[in-house]
ROLUM-578018 format. One record per residue (C-alpha): x negated, y negated, z. Coordinates in steps of 0.1 Angstrom, whole numbers, padded with zeros to 4 digits, always signed. Layout:
XYZ
...
END
This chain:
+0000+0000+0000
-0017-0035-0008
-0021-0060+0020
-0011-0094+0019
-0037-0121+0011
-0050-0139+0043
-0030-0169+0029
+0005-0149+0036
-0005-0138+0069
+0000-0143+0107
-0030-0149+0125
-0040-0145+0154
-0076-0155+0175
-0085-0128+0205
-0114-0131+0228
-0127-0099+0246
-0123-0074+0215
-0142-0047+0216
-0129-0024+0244
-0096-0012+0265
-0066-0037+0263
-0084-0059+0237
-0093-0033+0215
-0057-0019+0219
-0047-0055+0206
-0065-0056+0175
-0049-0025+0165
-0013-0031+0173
-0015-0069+0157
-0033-0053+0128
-0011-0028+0124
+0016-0053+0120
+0003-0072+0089
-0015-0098+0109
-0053-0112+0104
-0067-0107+0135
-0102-0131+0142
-0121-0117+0169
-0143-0135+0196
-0171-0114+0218
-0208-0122+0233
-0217-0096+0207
-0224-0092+0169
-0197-0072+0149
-0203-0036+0154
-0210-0016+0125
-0187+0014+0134
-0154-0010+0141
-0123+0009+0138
-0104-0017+0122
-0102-0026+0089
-0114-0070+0095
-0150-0071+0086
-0176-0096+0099
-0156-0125+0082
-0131-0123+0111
-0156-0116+0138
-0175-0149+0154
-0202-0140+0182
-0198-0164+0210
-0213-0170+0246
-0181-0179+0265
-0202-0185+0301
-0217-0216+0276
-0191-0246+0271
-0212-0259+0239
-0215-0226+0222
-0176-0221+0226
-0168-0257+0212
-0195-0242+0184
-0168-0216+0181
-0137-0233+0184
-0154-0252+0148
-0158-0220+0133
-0131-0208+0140
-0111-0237+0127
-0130-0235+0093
-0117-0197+0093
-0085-0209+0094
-0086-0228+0063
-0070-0192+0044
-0036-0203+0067
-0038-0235+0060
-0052-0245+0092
-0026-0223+0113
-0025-0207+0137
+0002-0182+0151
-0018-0167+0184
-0042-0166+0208
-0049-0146+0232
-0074-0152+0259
-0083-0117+0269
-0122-0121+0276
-0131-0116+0313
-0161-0108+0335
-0162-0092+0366
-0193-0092+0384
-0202-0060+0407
-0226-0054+0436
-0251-0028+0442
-0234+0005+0429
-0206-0011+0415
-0198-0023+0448
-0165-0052+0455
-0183-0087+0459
-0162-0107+0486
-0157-0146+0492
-0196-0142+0510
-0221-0118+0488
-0211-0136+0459
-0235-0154+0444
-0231-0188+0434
-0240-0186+0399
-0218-0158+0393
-0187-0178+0405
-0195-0204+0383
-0197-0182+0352
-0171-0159+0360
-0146-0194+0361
-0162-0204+0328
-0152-0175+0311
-0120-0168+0329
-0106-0203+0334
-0126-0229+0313
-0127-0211+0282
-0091-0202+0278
-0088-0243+0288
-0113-0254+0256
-0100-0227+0232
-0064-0239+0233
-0070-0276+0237
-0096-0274+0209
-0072-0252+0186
-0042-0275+0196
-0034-0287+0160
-0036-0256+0144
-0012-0240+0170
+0013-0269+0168
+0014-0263+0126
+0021-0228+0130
+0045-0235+0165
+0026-0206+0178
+0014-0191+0212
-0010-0185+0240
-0009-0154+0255
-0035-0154+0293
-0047-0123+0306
-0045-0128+0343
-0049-0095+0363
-0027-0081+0396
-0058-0089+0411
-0048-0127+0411
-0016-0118+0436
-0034-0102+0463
-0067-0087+0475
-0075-0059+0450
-0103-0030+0468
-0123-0032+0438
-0118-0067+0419
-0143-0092+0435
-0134-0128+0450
-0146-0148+0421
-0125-0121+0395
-0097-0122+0414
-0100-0161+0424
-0104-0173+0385
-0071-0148+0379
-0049-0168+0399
-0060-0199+0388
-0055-0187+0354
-0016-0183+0359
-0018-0216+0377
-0033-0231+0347
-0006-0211+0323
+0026-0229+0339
+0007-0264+0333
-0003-0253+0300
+0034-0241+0293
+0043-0272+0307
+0018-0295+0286
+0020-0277+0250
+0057-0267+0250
+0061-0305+0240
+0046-0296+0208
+0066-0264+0199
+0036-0242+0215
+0046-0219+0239
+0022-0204+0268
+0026-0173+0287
+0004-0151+0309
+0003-0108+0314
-0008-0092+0345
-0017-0062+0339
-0022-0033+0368
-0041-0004+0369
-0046+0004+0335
-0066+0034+0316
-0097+0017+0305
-0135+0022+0307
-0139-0004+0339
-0117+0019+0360
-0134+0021+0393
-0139+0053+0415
-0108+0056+0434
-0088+0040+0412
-0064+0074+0417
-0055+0074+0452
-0038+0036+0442
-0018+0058+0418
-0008+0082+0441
-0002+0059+0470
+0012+0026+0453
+0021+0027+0419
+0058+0037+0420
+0056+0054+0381
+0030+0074+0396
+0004+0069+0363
-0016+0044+0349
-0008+0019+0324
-0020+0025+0282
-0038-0004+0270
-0015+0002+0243
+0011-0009+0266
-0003-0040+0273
-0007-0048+0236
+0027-0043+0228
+0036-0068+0257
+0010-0096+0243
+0026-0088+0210
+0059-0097+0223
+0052-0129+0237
+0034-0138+0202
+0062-0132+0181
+0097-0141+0172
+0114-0117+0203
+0104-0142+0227
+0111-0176+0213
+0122-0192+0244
+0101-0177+0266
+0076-0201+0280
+0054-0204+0315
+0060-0167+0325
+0038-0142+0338
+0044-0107+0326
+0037-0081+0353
+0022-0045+0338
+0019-0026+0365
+0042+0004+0367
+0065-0015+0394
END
């Protein structure tokens, strides 16, 4: 079956690509006719499973505010296909730094510099990605889609202060955002997801299924995507400032 030309098509910008909920993204946007340009600290793997080649790949350093406004001009001049719009993006990039062993850093073994780039890539980047991709948005009267984590709601054993801090202030920042670009026909929304099946999952990530996950399983990323693709498409037109919780109840 041919494929649209980029001209015809949706498109949507994701940061965090290349693994678990964001790699579950690419596939289920991409699957639905859309040109999905993807953001990551690294180079555009050889061996991606999806069909976008380096074209709709930019490397970018998201813990450095002038190499994302770098970005953000790139990614505007990949736009130009559209016509300068843009239907979605998704902030999905996140770090979570880890002690000795993979051990939970608290409010006190954290080290300073890793809660200031932890808040860059969690918080400030989603902030200079949509303000700097504004226009393009408001042509297309598209949407922002947060990743926050259940980690931003209440201490979480294995997500660290400055992770789970930076969460919360990114559903803080969501409702202002929601509040600031709905104005201009942009709507902005958050997901929280729970315990999900990806490669991160710490050690003992099962007894919090057993114990307090009332569905008894983890969440698919796939799961997840299909929620992010709902709040970038036409199902959820009047949906704006909400945080959609994925997290098995």
């Amino acid at each position: 079956m041919a494929t649209a030309p980029n001209a015809e098509k949706k498109t949507l910008i994701l940061t965090g690509a290349s693994r678990g909920i964001g790699h579950a993204t690419v596939k289920r946007f991409s699957s639905a006719g859309w040109r999905v340009i993807t953001c990551s600290r690294h180079p555009f793997p050889e061996n991606c499973p999806w069909e976008m080649g380096p074209e709709d790949h930019i490397q970018v350093d998201l813990t450095n505010p002038a190499d994302t406004r770098t970005a953000i001009d790139v990614m505007r001049g990949r736009l130009k296909d559209q016509g300068g719009r843009l239907n979605a993006l998704v902030n999905n990039a996140a770090i979570s730094p880890k002690g000795p062993g993979g051990s939970r850093l608290g409010t006190i073994e954290t080290p300073l510099e890793d809660w200031l780039a932890v808040f860059q890539v969690n918080f400030f980047a989603p902030v200079l990605l949509a303000r700097g991709l504004i226009a393009e948005l408001e042509l297309a009267k598209g949407a922002v889609v947060n990743v926050t984590s259940i980690a931003g709601s209440r201490v979480h054993p294995f997500a660290g202060a400055a992770y789970a801090t930076s969460k919360a202030a990114l559903m803080g920042l969501t409702r202002e955002m929601a509040s600031d670009f709905g104005a201009r026909g942009i709507r902005v929304n958050a997901i929280s997801p729970g315990e999900i099946d990806t490669s991160i999952l710490s050690p003992g990530t099962e007894r919090i299924v057993r114990e307090q996950i009332p569905m008894r399983r983890l969440g698919e990323p796939e799961e997840v995507a299909k929620s992010i693709y709902f709040l970038c498409t036409d199902a959820s037109t009047y949906v704006n400032g909400a945080e959609l919780h994925i997290n098995g109840g």
